[in-house]
C-alpha positions as CSV (number, residue, x, y, z in Angstrom):
1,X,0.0,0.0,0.0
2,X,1.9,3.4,-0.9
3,X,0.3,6.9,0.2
4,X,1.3,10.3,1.3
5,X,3.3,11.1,4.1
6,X,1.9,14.3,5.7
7,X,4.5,16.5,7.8
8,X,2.9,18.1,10.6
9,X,5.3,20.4,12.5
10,X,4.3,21.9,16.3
11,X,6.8,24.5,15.8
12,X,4.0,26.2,13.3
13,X,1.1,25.9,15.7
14,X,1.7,28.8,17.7
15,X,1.5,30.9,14.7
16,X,-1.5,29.2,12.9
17,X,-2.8,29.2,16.4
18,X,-3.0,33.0,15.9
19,X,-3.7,33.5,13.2
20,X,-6.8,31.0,13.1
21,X,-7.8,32.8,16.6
22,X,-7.8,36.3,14.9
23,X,-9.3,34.7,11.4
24,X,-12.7,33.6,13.8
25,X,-13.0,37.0,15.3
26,X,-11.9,35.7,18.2
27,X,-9.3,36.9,21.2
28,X,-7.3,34.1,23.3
29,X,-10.4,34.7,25.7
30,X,-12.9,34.0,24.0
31,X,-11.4,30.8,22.6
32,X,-10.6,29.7,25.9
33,X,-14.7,30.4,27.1
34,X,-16.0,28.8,24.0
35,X,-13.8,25.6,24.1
36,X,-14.1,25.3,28.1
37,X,-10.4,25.8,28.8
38,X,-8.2,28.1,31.1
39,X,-7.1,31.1,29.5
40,X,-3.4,30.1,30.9
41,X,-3.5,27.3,28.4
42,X,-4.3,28.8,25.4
43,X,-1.7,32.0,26.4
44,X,0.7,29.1,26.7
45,X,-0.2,27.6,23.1
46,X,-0.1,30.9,21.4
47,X,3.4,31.6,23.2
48,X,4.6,28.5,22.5
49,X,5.6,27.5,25.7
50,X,3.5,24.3,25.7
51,X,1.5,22.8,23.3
52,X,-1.7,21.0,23.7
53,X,-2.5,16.9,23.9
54,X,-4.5,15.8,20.6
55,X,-7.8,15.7,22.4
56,X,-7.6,19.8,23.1
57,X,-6.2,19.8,19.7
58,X,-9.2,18.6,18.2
59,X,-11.5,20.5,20.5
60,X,-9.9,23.9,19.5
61,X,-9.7,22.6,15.4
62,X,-13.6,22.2,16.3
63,X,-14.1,25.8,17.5
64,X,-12.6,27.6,15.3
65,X,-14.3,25.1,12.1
66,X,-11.0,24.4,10.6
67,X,-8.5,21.6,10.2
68,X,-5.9,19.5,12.5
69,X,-3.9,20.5,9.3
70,X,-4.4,23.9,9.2
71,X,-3.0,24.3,12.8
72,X,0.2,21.9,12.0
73,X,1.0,23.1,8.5
């Protein structure tokens, strides 16, 4: 079976992070009230000074209605 590899790269995420935040209209507070997190969490994600487990990474994808791929690429 051959297919594509896909690179995903975490180093990208706090960008696309912000940029998807400000794309939605959205500030890191309000993502953080509409995807039930602490606001420390996402400041950290934005910062890049963590980076969240796949089941917050799908949660926030959900929020702001785009891709796993859009944050990682």
């Amino acid at each position: 079976m051959t297919g594509e590899f896909t690179e995903y790269r975490i180093d990208l995420f706090p960008e696309n992070l912000k940029k998807a935040i400000k794309a939605k209209g959205f500030t890191q507070t309000g993502l953080a009230k509409q995807a039930n997190l602490p606001f420390e969490t996402v400041s950290k994600w934005v910062r890049g000074k963590s980076y969240p487990r796949l089941d917050s990474l799908v949660l926030i994808a959900n929020v702001l209605e785009i891709s796993i791929n859009e944050l990682l690429r």
